[in-house]
C-alpha positions as CSV (number, residue, x, y, z in Angstrom):
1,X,17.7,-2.0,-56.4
2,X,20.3,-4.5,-56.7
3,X,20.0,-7.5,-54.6
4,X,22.9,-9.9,-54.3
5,X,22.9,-13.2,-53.3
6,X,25.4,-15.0,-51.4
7,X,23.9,-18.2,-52.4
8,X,20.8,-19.6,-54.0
9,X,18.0,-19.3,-52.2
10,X,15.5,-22.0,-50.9
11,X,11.9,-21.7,-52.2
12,X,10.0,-22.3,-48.6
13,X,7.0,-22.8,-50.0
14,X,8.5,-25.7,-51.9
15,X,9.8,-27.3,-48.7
16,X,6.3,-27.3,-46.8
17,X,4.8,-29.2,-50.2
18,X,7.6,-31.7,-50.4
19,X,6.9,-32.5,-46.9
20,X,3.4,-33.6,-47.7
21,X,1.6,-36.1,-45.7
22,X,4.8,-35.3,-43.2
23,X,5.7,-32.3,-41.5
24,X,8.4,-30.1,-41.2
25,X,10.6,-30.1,-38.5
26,X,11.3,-26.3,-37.1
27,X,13.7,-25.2,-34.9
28,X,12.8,-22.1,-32.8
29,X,13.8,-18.7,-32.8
30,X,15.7,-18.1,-29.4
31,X,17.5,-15.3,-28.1
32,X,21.0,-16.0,-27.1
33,X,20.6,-20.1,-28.1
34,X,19.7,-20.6,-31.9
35,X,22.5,-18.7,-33.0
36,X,25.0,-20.9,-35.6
37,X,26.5,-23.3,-33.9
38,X,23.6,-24.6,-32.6
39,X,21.7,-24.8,-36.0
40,X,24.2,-26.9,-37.0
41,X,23.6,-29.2,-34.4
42,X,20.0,-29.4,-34.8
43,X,20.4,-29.8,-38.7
44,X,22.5,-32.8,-37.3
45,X,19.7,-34.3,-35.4
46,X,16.5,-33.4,-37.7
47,X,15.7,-30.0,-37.8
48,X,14.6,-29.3,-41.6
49,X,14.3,-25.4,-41.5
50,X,16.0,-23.4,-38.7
51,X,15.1,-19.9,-37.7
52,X,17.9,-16.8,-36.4
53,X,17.3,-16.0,-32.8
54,X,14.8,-12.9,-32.8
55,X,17.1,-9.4,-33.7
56,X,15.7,-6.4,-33.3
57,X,15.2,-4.2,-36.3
58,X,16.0,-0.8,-35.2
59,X,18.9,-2.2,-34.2
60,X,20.5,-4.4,-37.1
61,X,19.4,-1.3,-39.2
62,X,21.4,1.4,-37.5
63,X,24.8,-0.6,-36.3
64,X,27.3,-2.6,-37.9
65,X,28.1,-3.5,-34.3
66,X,24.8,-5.4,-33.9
67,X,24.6,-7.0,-37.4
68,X,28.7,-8.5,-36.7
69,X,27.5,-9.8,-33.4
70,X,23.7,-11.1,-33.2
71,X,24.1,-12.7,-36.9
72,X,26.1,-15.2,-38.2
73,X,26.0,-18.0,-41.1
74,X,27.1,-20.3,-42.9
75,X,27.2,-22.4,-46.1
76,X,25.5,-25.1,-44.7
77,X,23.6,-23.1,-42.6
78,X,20.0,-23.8,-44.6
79,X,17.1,-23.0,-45.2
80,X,17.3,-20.7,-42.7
81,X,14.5,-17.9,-41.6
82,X,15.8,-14.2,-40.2
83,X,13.6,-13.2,-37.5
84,X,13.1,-9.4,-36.6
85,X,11.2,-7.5,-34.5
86,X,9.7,-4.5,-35.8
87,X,7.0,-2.2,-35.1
88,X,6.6,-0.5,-38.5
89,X,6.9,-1.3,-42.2
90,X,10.3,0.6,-42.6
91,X,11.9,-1.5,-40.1
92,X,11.3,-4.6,-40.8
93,X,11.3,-3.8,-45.1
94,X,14.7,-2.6,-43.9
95,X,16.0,-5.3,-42.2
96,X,14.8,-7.9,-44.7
97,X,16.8,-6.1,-47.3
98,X,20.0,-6.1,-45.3
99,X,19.8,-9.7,-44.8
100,X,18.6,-10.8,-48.4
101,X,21.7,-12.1,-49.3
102,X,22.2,-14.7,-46.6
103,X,19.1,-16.2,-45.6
104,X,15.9,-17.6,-47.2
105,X,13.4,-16.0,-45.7
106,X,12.0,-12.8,-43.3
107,X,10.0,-13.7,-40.2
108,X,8.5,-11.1,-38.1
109,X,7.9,-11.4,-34.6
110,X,4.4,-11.1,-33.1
111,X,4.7,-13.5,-30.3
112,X,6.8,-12.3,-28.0
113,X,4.8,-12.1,-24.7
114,X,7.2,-10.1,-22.5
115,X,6.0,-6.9,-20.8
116,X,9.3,-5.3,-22.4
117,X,8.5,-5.9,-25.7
118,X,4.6,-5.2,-25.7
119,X,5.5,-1.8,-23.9
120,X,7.7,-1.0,-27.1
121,X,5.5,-2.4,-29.3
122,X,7.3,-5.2,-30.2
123,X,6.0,-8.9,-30.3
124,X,2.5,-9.9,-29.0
125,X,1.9,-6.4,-29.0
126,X,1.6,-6.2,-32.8
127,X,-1.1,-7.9,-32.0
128,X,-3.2,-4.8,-30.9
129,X,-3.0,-3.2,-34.2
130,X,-3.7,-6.2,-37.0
131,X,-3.9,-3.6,-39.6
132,X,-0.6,-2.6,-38.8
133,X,1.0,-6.3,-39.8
134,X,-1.0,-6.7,-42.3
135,X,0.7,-3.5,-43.8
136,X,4.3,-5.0,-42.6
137,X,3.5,-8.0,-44.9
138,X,2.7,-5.9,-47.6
139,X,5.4,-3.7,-47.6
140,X,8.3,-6.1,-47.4
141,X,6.1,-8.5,-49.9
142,X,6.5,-5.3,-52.8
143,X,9.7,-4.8,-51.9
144,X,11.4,-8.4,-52.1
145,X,11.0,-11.0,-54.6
146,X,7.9,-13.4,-54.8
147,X,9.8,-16.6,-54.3
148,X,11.5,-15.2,-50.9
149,X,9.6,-16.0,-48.3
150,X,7.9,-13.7,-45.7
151,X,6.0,-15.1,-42.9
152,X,4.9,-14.3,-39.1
153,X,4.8,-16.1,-35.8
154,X,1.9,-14.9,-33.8
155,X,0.1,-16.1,-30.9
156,X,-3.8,-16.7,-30.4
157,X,-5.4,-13.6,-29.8
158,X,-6.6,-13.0,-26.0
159,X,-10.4,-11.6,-25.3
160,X,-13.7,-12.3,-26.5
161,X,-13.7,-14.8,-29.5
162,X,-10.3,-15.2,-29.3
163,X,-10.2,-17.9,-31.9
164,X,-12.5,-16.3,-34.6
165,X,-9.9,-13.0,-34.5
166,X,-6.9,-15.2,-34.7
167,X,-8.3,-16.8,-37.9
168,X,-9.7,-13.5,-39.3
169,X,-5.9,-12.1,-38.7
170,X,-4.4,-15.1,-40.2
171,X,-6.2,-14.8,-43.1
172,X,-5.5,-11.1,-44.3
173,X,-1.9,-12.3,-43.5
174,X,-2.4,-15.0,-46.4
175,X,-3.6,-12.6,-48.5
176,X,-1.4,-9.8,-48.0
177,X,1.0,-12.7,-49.0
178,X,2.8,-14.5,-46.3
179,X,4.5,-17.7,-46.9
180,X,3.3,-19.7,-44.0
181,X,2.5,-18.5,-40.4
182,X,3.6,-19.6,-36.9
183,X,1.1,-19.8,-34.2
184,X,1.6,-20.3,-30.8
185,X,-1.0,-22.1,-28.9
186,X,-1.6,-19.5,-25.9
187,X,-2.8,-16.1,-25.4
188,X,-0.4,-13.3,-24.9
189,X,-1.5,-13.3,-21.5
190,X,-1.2,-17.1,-20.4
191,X,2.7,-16.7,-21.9
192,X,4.2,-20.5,-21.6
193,X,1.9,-22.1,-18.9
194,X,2.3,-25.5,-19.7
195,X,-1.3,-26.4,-19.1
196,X,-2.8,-23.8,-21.6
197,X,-1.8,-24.9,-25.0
198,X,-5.0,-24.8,-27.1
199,X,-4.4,-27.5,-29.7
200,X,-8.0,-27.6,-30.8
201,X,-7.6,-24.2,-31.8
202,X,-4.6,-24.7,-33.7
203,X,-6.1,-27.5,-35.6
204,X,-9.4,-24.7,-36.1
205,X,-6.9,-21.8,-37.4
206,X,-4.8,-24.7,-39.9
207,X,-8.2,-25.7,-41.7
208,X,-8.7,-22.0,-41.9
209,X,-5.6,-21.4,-44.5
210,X,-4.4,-22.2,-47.9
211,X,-1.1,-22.0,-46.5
212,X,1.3,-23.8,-44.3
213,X,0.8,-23.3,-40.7
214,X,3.9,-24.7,-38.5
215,X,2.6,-25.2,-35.0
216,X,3.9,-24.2,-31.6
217,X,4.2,-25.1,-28.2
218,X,4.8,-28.3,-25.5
219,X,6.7,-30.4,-28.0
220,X,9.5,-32.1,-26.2
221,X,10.2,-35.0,-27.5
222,X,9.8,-36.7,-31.5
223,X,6.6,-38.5,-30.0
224,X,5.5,-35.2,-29.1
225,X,5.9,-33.1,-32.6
226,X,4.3,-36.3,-34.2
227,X,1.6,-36.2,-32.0
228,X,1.4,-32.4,-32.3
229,X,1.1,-33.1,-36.5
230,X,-1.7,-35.5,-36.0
231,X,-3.8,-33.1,-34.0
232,X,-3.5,-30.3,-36.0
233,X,-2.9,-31.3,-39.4
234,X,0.0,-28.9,-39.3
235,X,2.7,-28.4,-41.9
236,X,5.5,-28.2,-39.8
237,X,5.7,-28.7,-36.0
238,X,8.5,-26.0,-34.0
239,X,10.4,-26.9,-31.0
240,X,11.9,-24.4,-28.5
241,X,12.6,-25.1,-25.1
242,X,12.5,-29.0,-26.1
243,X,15.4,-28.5,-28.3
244,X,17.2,-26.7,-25.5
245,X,17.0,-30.3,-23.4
246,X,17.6,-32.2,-26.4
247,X,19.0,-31.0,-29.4
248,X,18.1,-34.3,-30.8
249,X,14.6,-33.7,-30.1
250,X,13.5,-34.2,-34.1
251,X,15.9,-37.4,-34.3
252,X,13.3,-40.3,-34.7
253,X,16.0,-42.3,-33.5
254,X,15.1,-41.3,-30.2
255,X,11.2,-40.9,-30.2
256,X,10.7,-40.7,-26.3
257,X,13.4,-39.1,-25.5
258,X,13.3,-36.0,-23.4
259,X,17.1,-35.9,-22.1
260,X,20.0,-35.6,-24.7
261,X,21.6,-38.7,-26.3
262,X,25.8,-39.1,-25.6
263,X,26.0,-39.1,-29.4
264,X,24.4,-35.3,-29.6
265,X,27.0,-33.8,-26.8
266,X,29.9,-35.8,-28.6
267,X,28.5,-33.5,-31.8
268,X,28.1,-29.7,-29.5
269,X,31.9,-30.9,-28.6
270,X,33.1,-31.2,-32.1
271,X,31.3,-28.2,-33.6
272,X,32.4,-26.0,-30.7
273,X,36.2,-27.4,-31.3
274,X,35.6,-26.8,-35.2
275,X,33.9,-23.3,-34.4
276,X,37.1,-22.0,-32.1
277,X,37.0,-18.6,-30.9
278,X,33.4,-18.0,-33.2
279,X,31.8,-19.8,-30.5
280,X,32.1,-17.5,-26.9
281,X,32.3,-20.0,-23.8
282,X,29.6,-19.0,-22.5
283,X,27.4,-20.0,-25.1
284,X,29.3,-23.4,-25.5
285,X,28.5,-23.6,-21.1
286,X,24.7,-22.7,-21.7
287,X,24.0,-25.3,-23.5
288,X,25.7,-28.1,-21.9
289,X,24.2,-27.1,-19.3
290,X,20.5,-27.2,-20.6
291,X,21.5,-30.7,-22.5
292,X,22.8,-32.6,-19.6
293,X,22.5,-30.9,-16.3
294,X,19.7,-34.1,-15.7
295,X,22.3,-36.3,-16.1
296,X,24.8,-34.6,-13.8
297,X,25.1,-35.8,-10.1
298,X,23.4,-32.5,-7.9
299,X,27.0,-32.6,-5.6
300,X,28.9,-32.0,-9.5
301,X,26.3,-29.6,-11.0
302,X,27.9,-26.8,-8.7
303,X,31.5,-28.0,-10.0
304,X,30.4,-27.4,-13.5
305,X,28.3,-24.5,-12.9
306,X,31.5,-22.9,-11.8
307,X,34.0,-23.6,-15.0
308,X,35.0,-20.7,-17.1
309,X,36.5,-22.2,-19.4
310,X,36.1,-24.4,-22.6
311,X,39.0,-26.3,-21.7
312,X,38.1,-27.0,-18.1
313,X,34.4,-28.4,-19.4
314,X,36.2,-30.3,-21.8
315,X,38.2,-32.2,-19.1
316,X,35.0,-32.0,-16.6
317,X,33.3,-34.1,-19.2
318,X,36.3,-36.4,-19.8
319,X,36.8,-37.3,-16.3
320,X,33.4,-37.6,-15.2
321,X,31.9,-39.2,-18.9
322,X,34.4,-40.0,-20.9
323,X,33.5,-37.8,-23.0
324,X,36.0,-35.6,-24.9
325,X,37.0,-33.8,-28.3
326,X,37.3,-36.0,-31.4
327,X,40.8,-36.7,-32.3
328,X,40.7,-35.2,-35.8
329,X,39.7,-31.5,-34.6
330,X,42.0,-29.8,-37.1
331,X,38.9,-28.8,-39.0
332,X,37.3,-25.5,-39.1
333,X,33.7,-24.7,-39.2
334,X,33.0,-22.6,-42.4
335,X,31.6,-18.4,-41.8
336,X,30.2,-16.4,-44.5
337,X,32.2,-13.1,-43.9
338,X,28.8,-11.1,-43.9
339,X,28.7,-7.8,-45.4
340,X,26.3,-5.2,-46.6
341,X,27.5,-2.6,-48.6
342,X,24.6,-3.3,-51.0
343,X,22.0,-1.4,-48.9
344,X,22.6,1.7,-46.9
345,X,19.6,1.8,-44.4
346,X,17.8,5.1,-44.7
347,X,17.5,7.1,-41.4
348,X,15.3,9.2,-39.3
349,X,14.9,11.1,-36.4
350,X,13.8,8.6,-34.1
351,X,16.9,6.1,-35.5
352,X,19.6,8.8,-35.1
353,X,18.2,9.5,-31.5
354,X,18.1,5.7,-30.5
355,X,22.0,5.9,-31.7
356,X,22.7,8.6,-29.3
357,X,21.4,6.6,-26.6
358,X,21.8,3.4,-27.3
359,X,21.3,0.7,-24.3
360,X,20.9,-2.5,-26.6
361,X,20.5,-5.7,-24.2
362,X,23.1,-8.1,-25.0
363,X,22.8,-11.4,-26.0
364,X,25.4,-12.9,-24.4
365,X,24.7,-12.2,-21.1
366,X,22.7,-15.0,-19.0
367,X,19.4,-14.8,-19.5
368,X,16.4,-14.5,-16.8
369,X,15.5,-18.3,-18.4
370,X,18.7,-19.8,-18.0
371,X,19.3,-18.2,-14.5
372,X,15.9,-19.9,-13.4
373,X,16.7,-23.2,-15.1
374,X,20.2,-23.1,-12.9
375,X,18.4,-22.1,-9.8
376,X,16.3,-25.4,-10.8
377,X,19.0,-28.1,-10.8
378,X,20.8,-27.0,-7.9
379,X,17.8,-27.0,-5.9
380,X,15.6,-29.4,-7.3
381,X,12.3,-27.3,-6.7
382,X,10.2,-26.0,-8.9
383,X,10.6,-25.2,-12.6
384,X,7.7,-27.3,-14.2
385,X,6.5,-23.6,-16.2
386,X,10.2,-22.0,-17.0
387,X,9.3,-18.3,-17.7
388,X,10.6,-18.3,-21.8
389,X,12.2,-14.4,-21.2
390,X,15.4,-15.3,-21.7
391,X,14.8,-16.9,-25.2
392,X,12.8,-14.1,-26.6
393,X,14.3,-10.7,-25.9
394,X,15.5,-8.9,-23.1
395,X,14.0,-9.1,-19.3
C-alpha cells in the first residue's frame, strides 16, 4: 500500500545509540495531559522523545470524530511515539497505519493497570496472554517499514517468578522485533504505590536485552532520572506524574527541583496564547494547577480553582505573580491539518456494533487523578500515592 509521509521520519533506534553513555529523556504517555501543547513545553525543558497520550484503537479506527479530537501535531512536534491500546493484531496494525504519516513510531499499551482496561483486555491485561503481544509485534512489524519504530510499555509481571517471566516476555518482544521496550517497575497489581518500585529488577530485565529499555516509575526530579540511569543502565529514563509538577523536570538547570520554575509557566502562558482556541481551557487550568498549586497560598487555591476562563487565570496570575502573557503574542502555534484518506480502516462486526453504541470516555473531562490531586491542595491531607487513573484511560 501506499504510505505517505507528512514529514521525514526519525530513526528511534538511532536516537537511543546517539545517546550513548547518556540517556534519553522520555516524556510519558498521559491521558488528557501529554497532548500537544504540552509536548512542546517539555521539548522546551528537556524532553528528547515524547509519547501521544494513550488512544484507544477501536476507536481512532472507526471515527473521524475521535482521530480530530484525541490527536494532534505539529512540525516541531518530534520524535514523537503514538500510543494505542489494542487487544488484537488488527487493531493496533490498524491504527499504526492511520497514523504513519505523522508520527515516528507505534507504541502499544500493556501497562495500564486500571480494572477498566484489564476487564476489556486492554493494558496490563495483555499481559495474561504473551503470545498474543508477541503476535501484535509481529503483525504491525510486517506490515510497516523496518526503520519505523514499534515498541511496548509493559509492566513486571505479577506471580511466581515474576522477574524471570518479565524477561522471558521481553525477549520474544526483541525478537518479534520491537524497537525498545518500556517497563514499569510494579506489578499490575501494586499499580503506583510509591514504595514498590523494583529498580533491581529493572536493572535484571535491561542486562537481559540487545535493545533499548527506557525505564519507568518515581522519577521526579532531574536528580531522580539520573539516579534512575545509574541504577539500571537504562537507555532512556520516562517521567509521568513528575512532569505533571514540573514540566521542567528533565531541565538540568534545575536538578533538585520538584516544584515548577517561573520561567516554565511564563512558557505554558506563551504556548497556550500562541495555541488560541486549539488549546480548550480546561486543559490550559489542569495544568497550572498541577505546576503551581504548591506555590499558591491554600486561602487563593479555591479562587483559582474556581476561574473558567483563560483570561481570568491570566489576570489571576498577573495580580498575584506578576506573571502574564508575553507582549509579542501575535504568533500562532503551527498544526498539521491531519488527514487520512490514504487508509480506509477495514471493518467488522464487532467494530460496526461498538459504532452503534458508542460511549467513548472523553478526554476532556476531569479526571479521577486530577480530582484527587484538587481534593489534595485544598485540604492538605493525604495524597503521598495519587491513584494514576486519570492519566491512563478512563475510571
Amino acid at each position: 500500500m501506499h504510505r505517505p509521509q507528512q514529514r521525514p521520519h526519525h530513526n528511534i533506534a538511532e536516537l537511543f545509540a546517539e545517546a550513548r553513555s547518556d540517556f534519553v529523556r522520555v516524556s510519558a504517555p498521559m491521558v488528557r495531559y501529554s497532548k500537544l501543547e504540552f509536548r512542546r513545553l517539555v521539548r522546551l525543558n528537556g524532553v528528547q522523545l515524547a509519547f501521544t497520550p494513550m488512544m484507544i484503537s477501536d476507536s481512532i479506527n472507526n471515527s473521524e470524530k475521535a482521530r480530530q479530537n484525541e490527536f494532534s501535531t505539529g512540525a516541531d512536534d518530534q520524535p514523537l511515539i503514538a500510543q494505542f491500546a489494542a487487544k488484537d493484531p488488527t487493531e493496533f496494525v490498524t491504527s499504526a497505519q492511520l497514523i504513519y504519516p505523522y508520527v515516528d513510531g507505534i507504541d502499544l499499551n500493556c501497562g495500564c493497570p486500571q480494572s477498566w482496561a484489564m476487564a476489556k483486555g486492554y493494558g496490563c491485561g495483555m499481559l495474561r496472554q504473551p503470545e498474543l503481544v508477541r503476535q501484535v509485534v509481529q503483525e504491525v512489524r510486517r506490515a510497516l517499514p523496518a526503520d519505523f519504530s514499534v515498541s511496548v510499555k509493559m509492566r513486571l509481571l505479577g506471580g511466581e517468578q515474576s522477574l524471570e517471566r518479565t524477561i522471558d516476555l521481553a525477549r520474544q518482544l526483541e525478537q518479534a522485533g520491537v524497537t525498545f521496550l518500556t517497563l514499569h517497575g510494579r506489578t499490575p497489581a501494586q499499580k503506583h504505590s510509591k514504595d514498590t518500585l523494583d529498580i533491581p529488577a529493572m536493572a535484571e530485565v535491561r542486562k537481559s536485552l540487545q535493545i533499548p529499555l527506557i525505564v519507568n516509575g518515581n522519577v521526579e526530579s532531574y536528580r531522580d532520572a539520573c539516579d534512575m540511569h545509574d541504577q539500571t543502565g537504562a537507555a532512556g529514563v520516562m517521567a509521568a506524574r513528575g512532569l505533571l509538577a514540573n514540566p521542567a523536570l528533565f531541565n538540568s538547570i534545575y536538578p533538585d527541583a520538584k516544584t515548577t520554575p517561573l520561567s516554565c509557566v511564563q512558557q505554558w502562558l506563551d504556548i497556550a496564547s500562541a495555541a488560541g482556541n486549539n488549546l480548550l481551557f480546561q486543559c490550559f487550568h489542569h495544568h497550572l494547577t498541577f505546576m503551581w498549586s504548591a506555590q499558591i497560598k491554600r486561602d487563593l487555591r479555591v479562587q483559582f480553582n474556581s476561574l473558567g476562563s483563560k483570561e481570568q487565570v491570566v489576570d489571576f496570575l498577573k495580580e498575584h505573580y506578576n506573571l502574564e502573557y508575553s507582549e509579542d503574542d501575535s504568533t500562532s502555534a503551527d498544526y498539521t491539518d491531519c488527514t487520512y484518506n490514504h487508509f480506509t480502516p477495514p471493518k467488522h462486526a464487532r467494530h460496526i456494533a461498538a459504532e452503534s453504541d458508542e460511549q467513548a470516555w472523553s478526554s476532556n473531562s476531569d479526571g479521577k487523578f486530577f480530582t484527587e490531586f484538587r481534593a489534595h491542595q485544598l485540604t492538605g491531607t493525604g495524597g503521598e500515592d495519587l491513584e494514576l487513573g486519570g492519566l491512563f484511560g478512563e475510571e
